[in-house]
Every structure is written in C-alpha cells, then in structure tokens.
N, C-alpha and C positions, 0 to 999 in steps of 0.2 A: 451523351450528346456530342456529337461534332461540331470540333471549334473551323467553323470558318472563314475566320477572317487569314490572311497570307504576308509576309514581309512588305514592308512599304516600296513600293514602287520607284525607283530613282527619281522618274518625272513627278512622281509626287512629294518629293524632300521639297525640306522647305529651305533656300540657302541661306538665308539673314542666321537661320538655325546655324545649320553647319558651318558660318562663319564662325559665329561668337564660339560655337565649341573647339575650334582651329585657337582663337585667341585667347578660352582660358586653359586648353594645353601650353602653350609659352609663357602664360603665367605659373603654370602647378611647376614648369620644368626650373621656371627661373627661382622657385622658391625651393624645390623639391631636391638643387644642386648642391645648395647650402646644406639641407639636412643629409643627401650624401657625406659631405667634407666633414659633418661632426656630428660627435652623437646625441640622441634623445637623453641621454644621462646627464648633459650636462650642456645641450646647443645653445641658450644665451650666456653661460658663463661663459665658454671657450671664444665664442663671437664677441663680448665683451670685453676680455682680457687682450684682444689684438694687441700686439707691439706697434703698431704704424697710426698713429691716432686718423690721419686720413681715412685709412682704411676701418677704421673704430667708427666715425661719422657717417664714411660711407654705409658700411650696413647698418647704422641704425634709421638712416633715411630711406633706402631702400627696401629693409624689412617692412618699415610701418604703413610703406606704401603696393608691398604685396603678399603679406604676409593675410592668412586669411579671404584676403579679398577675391582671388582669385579659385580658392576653395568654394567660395561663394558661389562665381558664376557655375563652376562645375554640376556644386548643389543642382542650384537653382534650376540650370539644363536637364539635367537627370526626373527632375519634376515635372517640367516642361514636357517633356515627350513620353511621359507617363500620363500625364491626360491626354495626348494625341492619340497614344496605343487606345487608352480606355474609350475615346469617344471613338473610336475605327469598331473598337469591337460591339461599342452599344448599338450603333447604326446597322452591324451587319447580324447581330443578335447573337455574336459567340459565346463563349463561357470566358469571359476575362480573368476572374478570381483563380479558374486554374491554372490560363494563363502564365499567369503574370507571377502567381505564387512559382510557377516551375521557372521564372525566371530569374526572377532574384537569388535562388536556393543555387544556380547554376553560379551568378553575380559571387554568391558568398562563397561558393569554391574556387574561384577563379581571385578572391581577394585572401582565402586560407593559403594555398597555393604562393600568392607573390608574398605576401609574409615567409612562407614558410622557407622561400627558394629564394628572395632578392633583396629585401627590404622591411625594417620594420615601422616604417611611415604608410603604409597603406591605407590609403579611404576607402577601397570597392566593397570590404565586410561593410563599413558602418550605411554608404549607400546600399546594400542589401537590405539590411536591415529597414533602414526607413523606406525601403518598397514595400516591405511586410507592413508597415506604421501605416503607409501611404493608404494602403486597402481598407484598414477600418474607417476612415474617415474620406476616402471619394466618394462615396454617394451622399454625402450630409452637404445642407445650404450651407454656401459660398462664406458667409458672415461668420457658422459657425468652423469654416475650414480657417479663416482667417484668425478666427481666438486662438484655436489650438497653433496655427501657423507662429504668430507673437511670442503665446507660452514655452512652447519648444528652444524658440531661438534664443528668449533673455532665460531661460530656464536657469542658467551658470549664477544669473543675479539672484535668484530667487533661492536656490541652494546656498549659497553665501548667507543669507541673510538668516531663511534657519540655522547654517550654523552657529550663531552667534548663541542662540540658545541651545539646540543641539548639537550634541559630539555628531559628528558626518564625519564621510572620508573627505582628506583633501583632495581636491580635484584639481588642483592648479600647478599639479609640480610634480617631475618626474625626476627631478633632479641626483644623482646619485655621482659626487663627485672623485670617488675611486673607482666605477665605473666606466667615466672618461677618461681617465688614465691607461685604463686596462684595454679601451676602444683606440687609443692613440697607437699602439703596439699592434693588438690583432687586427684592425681594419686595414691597416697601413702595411703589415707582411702577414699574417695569417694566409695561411689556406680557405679554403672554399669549408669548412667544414668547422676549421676554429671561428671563422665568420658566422659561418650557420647557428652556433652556438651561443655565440656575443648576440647574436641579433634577437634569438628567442629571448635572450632575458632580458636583454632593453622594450622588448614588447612589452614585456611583463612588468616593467618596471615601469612602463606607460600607461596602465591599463585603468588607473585613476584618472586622467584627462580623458582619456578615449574616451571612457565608460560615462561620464559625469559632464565634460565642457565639449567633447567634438562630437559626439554622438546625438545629441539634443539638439544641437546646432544645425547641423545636419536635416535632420527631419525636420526640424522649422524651416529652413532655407526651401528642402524640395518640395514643402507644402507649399512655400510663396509660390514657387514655381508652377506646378502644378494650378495653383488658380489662378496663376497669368495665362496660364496657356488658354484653362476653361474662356476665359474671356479677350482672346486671340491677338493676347500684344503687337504680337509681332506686325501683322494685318493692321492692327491699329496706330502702329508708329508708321509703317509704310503709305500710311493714307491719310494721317496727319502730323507733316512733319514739321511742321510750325509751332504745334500746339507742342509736341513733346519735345520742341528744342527748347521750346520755355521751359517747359519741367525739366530738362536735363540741366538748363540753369539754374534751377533751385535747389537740384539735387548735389549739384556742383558747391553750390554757396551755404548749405546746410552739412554739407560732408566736410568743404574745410574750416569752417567757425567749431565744427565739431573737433577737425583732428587739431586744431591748435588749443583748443578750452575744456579738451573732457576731463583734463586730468586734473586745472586747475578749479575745477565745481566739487572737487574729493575733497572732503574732510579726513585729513588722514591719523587723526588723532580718535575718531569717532569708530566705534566695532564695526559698525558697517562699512569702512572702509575702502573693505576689498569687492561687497557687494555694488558699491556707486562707480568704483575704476572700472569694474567687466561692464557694468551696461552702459556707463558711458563709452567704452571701449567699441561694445555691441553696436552703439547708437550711431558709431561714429561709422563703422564698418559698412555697413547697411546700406549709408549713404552714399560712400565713396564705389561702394562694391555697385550701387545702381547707376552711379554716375558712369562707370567705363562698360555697365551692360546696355544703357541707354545708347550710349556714343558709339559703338561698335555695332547697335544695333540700326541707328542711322543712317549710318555708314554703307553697311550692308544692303539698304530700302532703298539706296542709290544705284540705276542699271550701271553705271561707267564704273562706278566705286567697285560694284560688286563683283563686276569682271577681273577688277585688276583681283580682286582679293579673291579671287579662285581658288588657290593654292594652298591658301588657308582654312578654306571649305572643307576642300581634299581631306586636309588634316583632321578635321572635325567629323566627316565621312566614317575613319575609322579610329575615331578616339579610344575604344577601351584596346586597340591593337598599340597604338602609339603609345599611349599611358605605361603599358609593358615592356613597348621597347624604352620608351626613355629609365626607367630603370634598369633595364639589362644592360644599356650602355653606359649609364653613371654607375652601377657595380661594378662594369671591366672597369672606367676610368679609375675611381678611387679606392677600392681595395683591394687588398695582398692579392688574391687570386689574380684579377687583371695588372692595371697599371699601379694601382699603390698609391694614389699621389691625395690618401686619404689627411686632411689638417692642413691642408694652404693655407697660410694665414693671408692671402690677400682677396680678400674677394672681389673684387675687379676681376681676377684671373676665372674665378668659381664661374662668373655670369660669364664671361667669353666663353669659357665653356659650355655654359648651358644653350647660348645662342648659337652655335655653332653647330651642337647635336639638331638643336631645333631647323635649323635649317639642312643638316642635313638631312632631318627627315621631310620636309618640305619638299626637297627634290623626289626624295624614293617614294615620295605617295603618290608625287606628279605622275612617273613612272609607271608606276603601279595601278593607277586607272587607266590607262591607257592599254590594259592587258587584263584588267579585273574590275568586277563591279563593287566588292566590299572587303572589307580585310578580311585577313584568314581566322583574328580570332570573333570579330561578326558574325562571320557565314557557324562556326562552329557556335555561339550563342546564339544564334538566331535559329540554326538546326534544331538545338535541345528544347528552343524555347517554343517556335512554334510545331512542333511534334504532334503529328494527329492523335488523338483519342479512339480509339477503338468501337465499339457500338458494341 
C-alpha cells in the first residue's frame, strides 16, 4: 500500500505549537546546562554541597522551578503532533502504523547516537519509545487513553509502594559518589574518548531511573499530549481565552499550594514514604508544568504577541536540530576536549551560559529560515520517515 500522506506544509504549522516548542527548548537547555557542569553520579550531591550558600539557595529554587517541568512540555508536545501526523494520515487513508513505527526506530537512533557521541542525559530513546507505547493505545476511547495516560505518569508511586512488600529495583538513585570524583577529573581535562568512556558508564549507572521513573513518565506525559491535541487545545484556547485564563488561574493556585505543602502531607516515618513524596512531587509537577503550557499558550493565541515571539517559533520549527546542537555546544563548553570549564560551582554563571547559547541559537535560526525551510536534521528525519513504500 502507498502511504500518501507528505510532510506538513509550512502554511499548515500550527505557531502557538512552534512557540511553546521554542519555549520548552530554553527550558531543557537551562536545566540540561547544570546536568552538563556535573555528573549523573552524583548531580544533587555536587549541587548540594556548593561553598557559596547563595549559590546553594539559588539552585535549589531554580531547580524545583524547572527541573522536570520543562521535560514536561517537551513530552507533552511530542504527543501533541503525534495525534496531528495520525489524524493527517486517517483523513488521507495512509498506512500510519508503518509510518510512524519507521519513525520513532529513526528517533531511537538519532537518541543511541547522542548518548553514544555527546551526552548521557538524553530523552530522544525514552521519546522513541513511548511512540512505539503511543501506537497501541491511539485507536482506543479517549477515557480509556486518559487511565492509561494517569497510570504511566504516577506509575514511580505506584512502584514505591510495591516496593514496600516486594524486593524492586530502586529506581530513584543513580548516585555513585567515586564516580563524581572520577567525572571531576575526566570531564574537566579528559579527551574526547576518556569522556566517551565516563559517559557510557554513568548511562549505565542511570539506567534504573531512566528505566523505572523517566521512562513511564514520559509516555504518560505524551499520552496527555496526544489527547489534547485529539481534542484541539490549542484551537480551543485561541477561541476561548477567558475561560482558559480562568483555568490557567487554577492551575496556577493548585500548582503553588502544591509546590509549597507536598512534602509537608509525607509521613516520613511511614514505608510508604517515598511513595506519598514522588506523587505529591508528580502532583505538584503536572500542575505547575500546565500552568507555563497554558500561559505560553495564550500568549501565542495573541496576533501582536505572536509576531513578536516569532523567533521563538523559529526555534521550535527545528527543535530535534537545536536539541543537538545545544548539546554539542555545552560538550565544547564544559569538557576536556572543548573548554573544560566542567564543576562551576556557581550557578548563576551555568544559566548565563545557558541563555546565551539559547540565544544565540535564536539568532542562527532566524538566519537559517530565511535560506531554508526545516533543519537539516528535519529534512533527514522526515526523509527516512516519510519514504514511500513500494507496490
């Protein structure tokens, strides 16, 4: 069977979209800078331990306000325009499932690859994956997409609590604190190759959070996603923006009563402990993480607003291109091979950083449409992905 549906049409993007994906690139980079500067072996101890107590306060205010959150919108987007592809292809009667499977299988090489060459924080496997997840459950009623949506996301609570009767792995700690020691040294003058090496076994030494808390996460998030789009958020905040400012105030007033009292509703003397902190954690997430998808989305539904925030679009236009380059530039910055300047302890310094790349990819995108319609690694996933079928 020939698939024919064709790449989305520029005039057909949708920009409220490509904003919010511009704005949670600046969020992945402002988080994604810190896990550059230290390692998964040991990144809240090292952040912990700051000498500068300002600088102690600072990141743990800043962390809890994007940590996660911003993986969120990422999810969430990625679901988003996986119901847009799937409803393009129902309408034109293509083969979607081959689709889409040849997509994500590209996704997963394209996130084996930046593990294997830049970083061991990468999300684009565990988003692959939950495209593969995504597929058994798009065709089922909306009600039953939403259980599984829930289950997925508080799933880390619900593994806690069987732990409590059964042996599980932990899932909540990568920690391995002569590992940080040994990443203080090699990230910081290592070569490109003692790097490569430190990095595969801090993957490794991750692969119980990935596997257990960020991976389930994940596919909850882009099933929200995915059934917002089914029922065309975005369209619906742009045509009622009254009604969803009031929701953005509730969402607003439910996300901070959460982030200042979830931790104090833990009984921390009781087994289930660690199960009540992740979902009040979750609970709190969820909301703060739709308060700044609401407000950006607003934002966006506005013609004046939307113009100025173009540039942002831009960004969001070729987000799996940018996603890459902001690793390949905080690679040169913070280790041996590039600049070195891996263990700041200030982080003040870490975020100028991170804003700075951010804009200056802002600029070289602006550039870049104005010579090209998609990134260069777009056009190559979108080559692979929609590749005709033979007869």
């Amino acid at each position: 069977m020939k698939e024919i549906a064709e790449p989305t049409n520029i005039n057909e993007r949708i920009s409220s979209i490509d904003i919010l994906r511009g704005f949670a690139l600046l969020g992945i980079i402002l988080v994604n800078a810190l896990g550059f500067n230290a390692s998964f072996f040991d990144f809240g101890g090292f952040y912990n331990s700051l000498p500068d107590e300002f600088q102690k306060h600072f990141y743990t205010i800043y962390i809890s306000l994007t940590a996660d959150k911003f993986i969120f919108l990422f999810g969430f987007l990625f679901g988003y325009g996986t119901y847009l592809q799937f409803n393009k292809f129902n309408e034109l009667k293509g083969n979607f499932t081959k689709f889409f499977s040849r997509r994500m299988f590209v996704l997963f090489l394209f996130g084996v690859a930046h593990i294997l060459f830049l970083w061991a924080g990468d999300i684009l496997l565990c988003y692959s994956i939950a495209g593969f997840v995504l597929l058994l459950f798009h065709k089922l009623p909306s009600k039953w997409i939403l259980l599984f949506a829930i289950l997925f996301y508080f799933f880390i609570a619900v593994w806690l609590i069987l732990s409590v009767w059964i042996h599980l792995p932990d899932p909540m700690t990568s920690t391995y604190t002569e590992g940080l020691a040994q990443a203080k040294i090699v990230y910081a003058n290592g070569n490109y190759f003692d790097c490569l090496k430190l990095r595969l076994q801090e993957y490794f030494a991750f692969r119980n959070i990935n596997t257990f808390y960020y991976l389930p996460k994940i596919i909850g998030i882009a099933i929200f996603g995915f059934l917002a789009s089914k029922y065309n958020l975005h369209q619906k905040v742009a045509e009622k923006k009254l009604r969803w400012s009031l929701i953005l105030i509730g969402t607003i007033t439910i996300g901070t009563i959460a982030y200042f009292g979830y931790e104090k509703i833990v009984d921390f003397k009781s087994p289930f402990a660690n199960a009540e902190y992740m979902f009040g954690y979750e609970f709190m997430n969820i909301f703060i993480a739709s308060s700044y998808l609401l407000f950006i989305m607003l934002l966006a539904s506005t013609d004046v607003i939307a113009k100025f925030l173009k540039p942002i679009g831009l960004m969001g236009r070729m987000s799996l291109t940018n996603y890459i380059m902001q690793s390949i530039i905080l690679s040169l910055i913070f280790y041996g091979w590039g600049f070195g300047l891996f263990g700041q302890t200030k982080v003040t310094n870490v975020v100028m950083i991170a804003l700075c790349v951010y804009s200056f990819q802002v600029i070289l995108n602006s550039i870049w449409f104005t010579f090209y319609k998609q990134g260069p690694l777009e056009k190559l996933w979108r080559t692979l992905s929609y590749k005709k079928s033979k007869k």
